[in-house]
N, C-alpha and C positions, 0 to 999 in steps of 0.2 A: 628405567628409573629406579626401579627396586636394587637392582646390582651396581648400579652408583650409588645407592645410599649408605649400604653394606661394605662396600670399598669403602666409602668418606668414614663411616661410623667407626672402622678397622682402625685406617689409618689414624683418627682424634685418640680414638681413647685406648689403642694395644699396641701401637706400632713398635717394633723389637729394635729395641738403639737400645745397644749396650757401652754402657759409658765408659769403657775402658777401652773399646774398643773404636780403633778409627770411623769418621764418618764412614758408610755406604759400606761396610764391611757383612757380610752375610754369616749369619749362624746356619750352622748346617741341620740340616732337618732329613727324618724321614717318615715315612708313613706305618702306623702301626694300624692292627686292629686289635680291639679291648671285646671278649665276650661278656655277655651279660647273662642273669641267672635265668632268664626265660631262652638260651636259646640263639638268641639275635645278637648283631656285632655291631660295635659304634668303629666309626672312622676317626683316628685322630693323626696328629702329626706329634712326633718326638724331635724335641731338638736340646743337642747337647755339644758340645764341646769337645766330650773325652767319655764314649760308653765303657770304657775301661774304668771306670773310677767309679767308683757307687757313692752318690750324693743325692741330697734332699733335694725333691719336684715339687714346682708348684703347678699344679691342675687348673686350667680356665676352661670351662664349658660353656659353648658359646651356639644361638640358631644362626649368625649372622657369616657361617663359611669358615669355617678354619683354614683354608684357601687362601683366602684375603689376606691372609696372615703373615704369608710367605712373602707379597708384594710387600705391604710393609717394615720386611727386615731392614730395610737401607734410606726409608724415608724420615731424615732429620725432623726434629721438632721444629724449626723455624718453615718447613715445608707441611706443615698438619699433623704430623705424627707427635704420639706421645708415648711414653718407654712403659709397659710393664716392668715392676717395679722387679727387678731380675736380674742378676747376674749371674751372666754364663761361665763365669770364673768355677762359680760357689753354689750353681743350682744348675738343673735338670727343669723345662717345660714342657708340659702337655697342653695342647690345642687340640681338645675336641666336639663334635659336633653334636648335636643335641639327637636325639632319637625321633628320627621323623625329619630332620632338616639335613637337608644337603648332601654332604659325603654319606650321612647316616638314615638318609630318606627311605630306607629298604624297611629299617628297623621299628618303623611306623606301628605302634598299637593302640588301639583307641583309650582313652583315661590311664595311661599306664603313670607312674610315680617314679617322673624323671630322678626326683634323689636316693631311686636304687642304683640305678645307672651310675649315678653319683659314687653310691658305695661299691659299686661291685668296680670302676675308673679307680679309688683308691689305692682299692686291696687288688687289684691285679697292678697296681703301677708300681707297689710296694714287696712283689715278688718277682719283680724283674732286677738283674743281675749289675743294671747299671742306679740300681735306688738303691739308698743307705734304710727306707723302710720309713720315713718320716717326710709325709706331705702335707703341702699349707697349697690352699685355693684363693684365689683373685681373682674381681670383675665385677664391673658396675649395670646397674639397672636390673636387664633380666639375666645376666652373667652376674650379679647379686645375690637374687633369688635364688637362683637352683644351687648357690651355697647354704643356706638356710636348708631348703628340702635334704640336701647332701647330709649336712651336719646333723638333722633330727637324726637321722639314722644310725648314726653312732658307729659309723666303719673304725676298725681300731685303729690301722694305721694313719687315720685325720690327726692331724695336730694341733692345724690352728686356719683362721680362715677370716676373709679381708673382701666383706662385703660393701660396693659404693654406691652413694645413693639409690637407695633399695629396704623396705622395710621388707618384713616375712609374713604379713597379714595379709589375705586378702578380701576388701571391705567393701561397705558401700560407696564411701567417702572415695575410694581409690577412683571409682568413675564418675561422681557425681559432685557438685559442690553447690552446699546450701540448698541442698534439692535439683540443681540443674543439670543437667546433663553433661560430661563434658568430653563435647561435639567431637574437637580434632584431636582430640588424643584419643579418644576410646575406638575413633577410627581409622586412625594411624597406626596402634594396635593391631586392630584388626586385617589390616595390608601386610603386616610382619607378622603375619599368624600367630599372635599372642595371646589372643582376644577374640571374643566373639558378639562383635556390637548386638547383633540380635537378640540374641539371652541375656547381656546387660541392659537392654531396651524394654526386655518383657519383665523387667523388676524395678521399676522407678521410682520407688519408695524403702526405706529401710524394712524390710519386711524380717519375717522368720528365717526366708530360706539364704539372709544377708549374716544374718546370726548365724545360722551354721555355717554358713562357710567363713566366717571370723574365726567361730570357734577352732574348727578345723586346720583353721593353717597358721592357730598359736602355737608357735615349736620352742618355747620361750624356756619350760621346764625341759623340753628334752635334749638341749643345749649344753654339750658337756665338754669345749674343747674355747680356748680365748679366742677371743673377736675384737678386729680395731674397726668397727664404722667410720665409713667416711662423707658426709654429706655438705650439701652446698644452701647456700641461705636465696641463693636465685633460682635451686631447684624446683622439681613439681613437688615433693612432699617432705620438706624437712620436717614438715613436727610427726611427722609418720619416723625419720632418721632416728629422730631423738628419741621416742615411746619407744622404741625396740632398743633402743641401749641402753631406757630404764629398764625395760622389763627384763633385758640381760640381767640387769645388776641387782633385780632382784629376785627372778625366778629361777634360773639358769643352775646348772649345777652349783652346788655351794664350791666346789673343790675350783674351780675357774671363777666363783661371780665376780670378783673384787679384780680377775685379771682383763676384763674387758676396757676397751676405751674408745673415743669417740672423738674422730676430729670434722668438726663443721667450720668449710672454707665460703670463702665470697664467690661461688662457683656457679656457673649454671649445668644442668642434667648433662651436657654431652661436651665439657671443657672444663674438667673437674682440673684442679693445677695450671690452668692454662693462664697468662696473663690477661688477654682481652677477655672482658666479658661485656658483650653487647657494647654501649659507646663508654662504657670505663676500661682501667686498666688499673691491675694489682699485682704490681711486680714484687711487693716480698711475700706473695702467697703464690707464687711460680714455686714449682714443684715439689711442695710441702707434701704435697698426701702421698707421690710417691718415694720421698725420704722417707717420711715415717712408716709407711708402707715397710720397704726394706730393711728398716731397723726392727720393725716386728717379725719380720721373715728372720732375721739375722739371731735375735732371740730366740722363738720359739723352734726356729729348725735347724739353725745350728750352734743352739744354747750359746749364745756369747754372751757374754755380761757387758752388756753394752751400752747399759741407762737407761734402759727401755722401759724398768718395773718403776723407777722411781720416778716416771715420768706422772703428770695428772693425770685424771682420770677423761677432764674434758678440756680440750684446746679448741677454741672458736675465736674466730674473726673479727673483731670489732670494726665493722666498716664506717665509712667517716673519717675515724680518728687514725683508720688503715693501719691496726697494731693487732696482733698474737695476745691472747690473753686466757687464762688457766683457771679450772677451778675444779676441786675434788668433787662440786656436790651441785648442779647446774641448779635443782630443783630449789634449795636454800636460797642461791640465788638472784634466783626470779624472787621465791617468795618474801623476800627482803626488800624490792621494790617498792617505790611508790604510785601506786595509781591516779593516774593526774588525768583530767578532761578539759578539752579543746573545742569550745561551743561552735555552733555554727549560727553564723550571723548573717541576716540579707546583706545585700553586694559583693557576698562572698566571701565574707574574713573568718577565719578560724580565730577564737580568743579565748582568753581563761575566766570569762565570767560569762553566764548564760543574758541574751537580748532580753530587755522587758515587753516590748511590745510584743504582740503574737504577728508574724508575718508567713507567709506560705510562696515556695518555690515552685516551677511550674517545669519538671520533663514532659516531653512531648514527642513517644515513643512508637516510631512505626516500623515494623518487622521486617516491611519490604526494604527496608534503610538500616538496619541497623547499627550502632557504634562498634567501628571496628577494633578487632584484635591488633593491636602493633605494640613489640616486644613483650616479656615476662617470659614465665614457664611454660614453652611449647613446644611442642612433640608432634611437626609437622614437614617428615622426610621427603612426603611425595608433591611438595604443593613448591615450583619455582618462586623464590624471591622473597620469601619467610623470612620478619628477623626475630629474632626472640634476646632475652635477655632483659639489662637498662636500656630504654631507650626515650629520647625524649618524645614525650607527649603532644606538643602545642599542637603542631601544623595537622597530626592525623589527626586525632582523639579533640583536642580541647575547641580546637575552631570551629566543630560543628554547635547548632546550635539544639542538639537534645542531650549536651554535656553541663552538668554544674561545676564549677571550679570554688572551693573553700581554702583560701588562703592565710597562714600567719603573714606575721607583722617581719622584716628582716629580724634574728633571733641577736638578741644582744650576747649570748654567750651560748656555749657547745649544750645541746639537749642529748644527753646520751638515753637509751633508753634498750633494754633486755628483756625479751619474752614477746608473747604474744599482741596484736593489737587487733583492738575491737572498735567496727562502728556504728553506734544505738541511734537510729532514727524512728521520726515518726511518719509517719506516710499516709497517704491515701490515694485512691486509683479510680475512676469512673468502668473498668472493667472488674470480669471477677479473681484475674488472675495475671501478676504481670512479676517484674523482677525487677530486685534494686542491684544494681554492679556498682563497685567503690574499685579505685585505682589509687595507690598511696605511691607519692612520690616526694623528691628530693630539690627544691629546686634552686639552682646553684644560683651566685653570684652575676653571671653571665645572662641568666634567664633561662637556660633549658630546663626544664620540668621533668626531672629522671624518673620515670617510673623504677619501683622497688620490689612491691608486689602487688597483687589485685586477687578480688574474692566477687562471690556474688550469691545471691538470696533468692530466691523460689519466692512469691507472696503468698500461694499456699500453701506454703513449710513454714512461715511463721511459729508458730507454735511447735514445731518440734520436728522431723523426718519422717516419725513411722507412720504407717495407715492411718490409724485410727487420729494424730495428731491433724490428717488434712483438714483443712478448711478455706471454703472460698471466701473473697473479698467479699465483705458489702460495699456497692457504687459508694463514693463520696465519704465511706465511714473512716474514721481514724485509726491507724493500726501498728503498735511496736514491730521493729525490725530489726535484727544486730546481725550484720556480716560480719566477720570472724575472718580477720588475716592472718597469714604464718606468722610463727614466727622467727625473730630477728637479732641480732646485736647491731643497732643499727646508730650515730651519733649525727646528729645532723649539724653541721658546724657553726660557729657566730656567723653573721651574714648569709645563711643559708635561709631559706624558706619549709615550712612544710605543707603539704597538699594534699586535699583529698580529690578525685576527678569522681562525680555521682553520675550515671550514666543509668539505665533500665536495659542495657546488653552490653557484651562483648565476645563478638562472633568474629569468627567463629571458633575462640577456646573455647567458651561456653555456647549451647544449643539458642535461639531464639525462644522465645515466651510470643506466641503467639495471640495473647491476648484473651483467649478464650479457655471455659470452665469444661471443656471436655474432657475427656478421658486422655492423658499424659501422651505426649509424642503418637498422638492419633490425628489423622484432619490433616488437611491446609488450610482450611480457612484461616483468616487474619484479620483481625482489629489495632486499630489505632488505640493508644492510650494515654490518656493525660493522667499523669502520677503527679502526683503535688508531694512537699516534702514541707514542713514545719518545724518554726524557730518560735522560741519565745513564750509568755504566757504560762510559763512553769512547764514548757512543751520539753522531749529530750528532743536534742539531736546535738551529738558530741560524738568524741573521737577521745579514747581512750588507751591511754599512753603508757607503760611499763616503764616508769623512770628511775633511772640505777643513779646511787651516790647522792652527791648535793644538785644535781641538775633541777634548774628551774627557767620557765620560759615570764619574759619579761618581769612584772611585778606580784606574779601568783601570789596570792595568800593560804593557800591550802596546804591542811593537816602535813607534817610531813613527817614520813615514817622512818624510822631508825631501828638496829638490830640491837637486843637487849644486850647490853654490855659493854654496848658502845660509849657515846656521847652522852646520852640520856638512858635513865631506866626508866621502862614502862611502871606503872601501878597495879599491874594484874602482871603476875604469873602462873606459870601452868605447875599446879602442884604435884599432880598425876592424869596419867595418860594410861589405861589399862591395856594389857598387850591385847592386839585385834583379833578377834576370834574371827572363823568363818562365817558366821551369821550372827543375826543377831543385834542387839544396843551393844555401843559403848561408852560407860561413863566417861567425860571427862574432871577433874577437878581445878578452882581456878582459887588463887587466891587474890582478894581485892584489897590492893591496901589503902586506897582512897576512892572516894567515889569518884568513876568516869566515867567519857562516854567510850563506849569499845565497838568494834567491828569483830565480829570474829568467822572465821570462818575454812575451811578447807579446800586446798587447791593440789592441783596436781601438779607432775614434775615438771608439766611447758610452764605453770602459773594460773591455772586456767580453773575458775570459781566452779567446785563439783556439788561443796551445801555450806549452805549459810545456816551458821550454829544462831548468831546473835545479832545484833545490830540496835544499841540502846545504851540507857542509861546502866552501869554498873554500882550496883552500893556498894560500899567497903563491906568485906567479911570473907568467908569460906564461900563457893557457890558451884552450882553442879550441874552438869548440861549432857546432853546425850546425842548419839548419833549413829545410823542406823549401816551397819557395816554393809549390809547389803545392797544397799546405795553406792558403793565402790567397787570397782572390778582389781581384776587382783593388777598391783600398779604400787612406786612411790609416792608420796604422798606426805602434805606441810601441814598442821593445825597452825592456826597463823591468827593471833590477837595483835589487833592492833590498834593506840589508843595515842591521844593525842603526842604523849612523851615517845612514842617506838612502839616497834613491832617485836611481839617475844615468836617464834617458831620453834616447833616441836615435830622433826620429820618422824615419819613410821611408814611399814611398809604393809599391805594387806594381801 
């Protein structure tokens, strides 16, 4: 099973079709070995065209078999293969194997810092007699990553490098989500020896030892060579995509920050360009990342003036409306937005005005049963008959009945909506310990219920992730919740629906909540649990929406925000903003030129509320607010007023 996955995995996302080159045509290859500075030899395979000719290599470091690779020359895209972005006209490839896997299994050392290997693969590929001395690197996930470990290092002859779906941090968030564990991917991992479920089992909380190792594999300053990211909106982590291409753009060498770019397609993790994705299809995002891909190779490695610089900085996919759309500054953006909420009402209706009466929902959650996993982001090679992606919902997920369904009304016009989405319930449980899963989907004209993406909550991580935040349920007591989904450019059309699916599991991407207050992934014991869910009575439970432009659903009446300069000017502007020291207050200064009510507040590059400066009445005059730098990790970053006329934003970076 393992060596069929690794074949299929080769085949989707490296398969070597050279477009100029007839179908089934084979590039010639042969086997090198690369020393490394301890000693040890990595395996790889060279393939060229013409070693008489010294021309720019691109490097892919791969655990999955450089072997596999070779099958792949001749397998057509309509047959599973997909091209590295490569021409053997105009480049030289390297395929090699990771130290410790496969061809390179000898070179096995324990804890070694595969992005020497990386550097020391460089600089010997850049004094061999068929390299012009300038290499760029390519490869998605964990052929991602070990470009990042490469690039810290700063080998000279690196040029430039083409990380896909793949951040460089490694966190807590990467295996857990909203506290919960997530089941089939960290164990899926661990079958590809990437991972080691155990050691991530024995830290189930945001702890210290989650901190350091964040810290440690931030390479974000030591980043000295451009980067085009490529990421998918059906992936496992796009807002993890996006944070590493702000933090490029703002921590990264000054001499490259401004040359990095980011393109995020409708893709999911192992069909990045591909048309199908789970039961859609996006034929004008067919093989977008590997053009652009190429056209960045084509720049930085063989300098062509090719339109590459003046391209934007982000190109992402607006799904829905199914169009390419640009923008220098993602973070502006978002923060330009309007925040709009989607109540939830008994019999199931999502609407834009909160229920008067108070009424209460009833799941009725047993661990032996739990609601299953069908479609979204999943990372599950070894398990027959997996789907992952869009898939509809009704007949698995929503026909049972420990599933809630919140429905709009059919939308009388397009809801387009950018960034992040969140959903603020209130809950209660007769156990001490149980989990709210939210599923958001699409649901079309026909009736299928497209799932988009889904999240889920811990009930003893309310309050926050680390230690000291746990806390157990009281039986019966009432308790905020906010699951927290990717985010998206997502537009839902006239006649379309939108959906939330409320569920207490979804296994197995996420681990079960076995109901009980003991110590984290300890026990089998199991309880049954009745979570009740509450509407009405000034209760929350809403669904919060990022809505871009003039989009509004039905007859909304709420505030709507506008960018100062636009349509309308706000009454408060930002007179000064002081430059953000490392620690510390910072003033800000506002001026009021009528009295209003204002929001003000700061959000990050996805859009995502980090402090709330204000939220009041403002008097007309000068006024002065402060905020605590050390409350922000180093990152982009929007001060963001907004009042009933518009929104003013002031981006900075800390």
């Amino acid at each position: 099973m393992l060596r069929s996955y690794r074949f299929d995995i080769i085949c989707r996302v490296a398969a070597f079709l050279v477009a100029i080159a007839p179908v089934g045509a084979q590039e010639r290859y042969r086997e090198v070995s690369i020393p490394t500075r301890d000693g040890q030899v990595l395996a790889a395979d060279l393939y060229s065209s013409d070693t008489t000719v010294a021309r720019p290599t691109i490097l892919v470091q791969t655990p999955y078999n450089k072997n596999a690779y070779r099958i792949g020359v001749s397998i057509p895209p309509e047959a599973g293969g997909r091209p590295i972005p490569w021409d053997s006209a105009q480049y030289n490839l390297v395929v090699l194997d990771w130290r410790g896997f496969n061809g390179s299994r000898d070179a096995a050392t324990s804890g070694y810092d595969r992005g020497l290997d990386g550097y020391d693969a460089v600089e010997w590929i850049a004094a061999q007699p068929w390299s012009n001395g300038r290499v760029g690197t390519w490869g998605p996930s964990a052929l991602g990553l070990i470009q990042f470990q490469t690039a810290r290092h700063a080998p000279p002859h690196l040029v430039c490098a083409v990380p896909l779906v793949k951040d460089f941090k490694t966190k807590y968030t990467d295996f857990y989500y909203g506290g919960e564990y997530r089941r089939e991917h960290v164990e899926s991992l661990g079958a590809l020896g990437l991972a080691s479920p155990a050691l991530i089992l024995s830290r189930p909380t945001n702890d210290a030892a989650w901190a350091i190792a964040e810290r440690n594999s931030d390479v974000a300053e030591e980043i000295n060579v451009p980067m085009l990211l490529i990421g998918g909106w059906y992936d496992h982590y796009p807002d993890d995509v996006m944070r590493a291409f702000a933090d490029l753009r703002t921590s990264s060498s000054a001499a490259v920050r401004l040359r990095h770019k980011l393109l995020m397609g409708p893709w999911m993790h192992e069909r990045v360009g591909r048309v199908d994705q789970g039961i859609l299809s996006y034929p004008n995002a067919a093989g977008a990342a590997d053009s652009l891909a190429l056209m960045f190779f084509d720049r930085m490695l063989r300098e062509l003036d090719n339109g590459y610089d003046a391209l934007p900085a982000v190109r992402y996919y607006q799904m829905g409306t199914d169009e390419w759309r640009a923008t220098d500054d993602w973070a502006h953006l978002v923060a330009a937005t309007t925040t709009t909420s989607l109540h939830l009402h008994p019999y199931g209706t999502l609407e834009t005005t909160a229920p008067v009466a108070g009424t209460a929902s009833t799941i009725r959650y047993d661990p032996r049963d739990p609601s299953p996993t069908f479609g979204g982001a999943r990372l599950a090679p070894f398990t027959a008959g997996v789907v992952s992606g869009p898939q509809d919902q009704r007949e698995v997920v929503e026909s049972r009945t420990d599933a809630l369904t919140f429905t709009t009304a059919p939308l009388e016009r397009d809801l387009e909506t950018v960034g992040d989405i969140a959903v603020e319930l209130t809950v209660s449980s007769d156990r001490e310990d149980s989990d709210i899963a939210i599923r958001l989907c699409d649901v079309l004209p026909d009736g299928r219920s497209v799932l988009l993406t889904q999240g889920i909550h811990r009930l003893r991580f309310r309050n926050g992730l680390t230690p000291r935040d746990t806390a157990a349920m009281t039986p019966g007591a009432l308790e905020r919740v906010t699951v927290q989904l990717q985010t998206m450019a997502m537009t839902w059309r006239a006649g379309h629906r939108l959906r939330i699916i409320v569920t207490s599991s979804n296994y197995p991407q996420y681990e079960r909540n076995l109901n009980v207050s003991a110590p984290l992934y300890e026990g089998d014991d199991t309880l049954v649990a009745t979570n009740r869910l509450y509407m009405g009575d000034g209760i929350v439970a809403r669904v919060l929406l990022r809505v871009a432009g003039t989009s509004r659903i039905g007859d909304e009446s709420a505030e709507r925000d506008g960018v100062a300069g636009g349509r309308e000017s706000s009454s408060v502007t930002i007179a000064g903003l002081a430059p953000i020291p490392a620690r510390g207050a910072v003033p800000v200064e506002l001026s009021v030129a009528a009295t209003t009510h204002a929001a003000i507040d700061i959000v990050d590059m996805l859009g995502r509320v980090r402090i709330v400066l204000f939220d009041g009445t403002l008097e007309s005059g000068p006024r002065s607010l402060r905020f605590d730098a050390d409350e922000l990790p180093a990152g982009a970053y929007a001060l963001r007023v907004r009042t009933p006329q518009a929104t003013v934003v002031r981006m900075f970076t800390r």
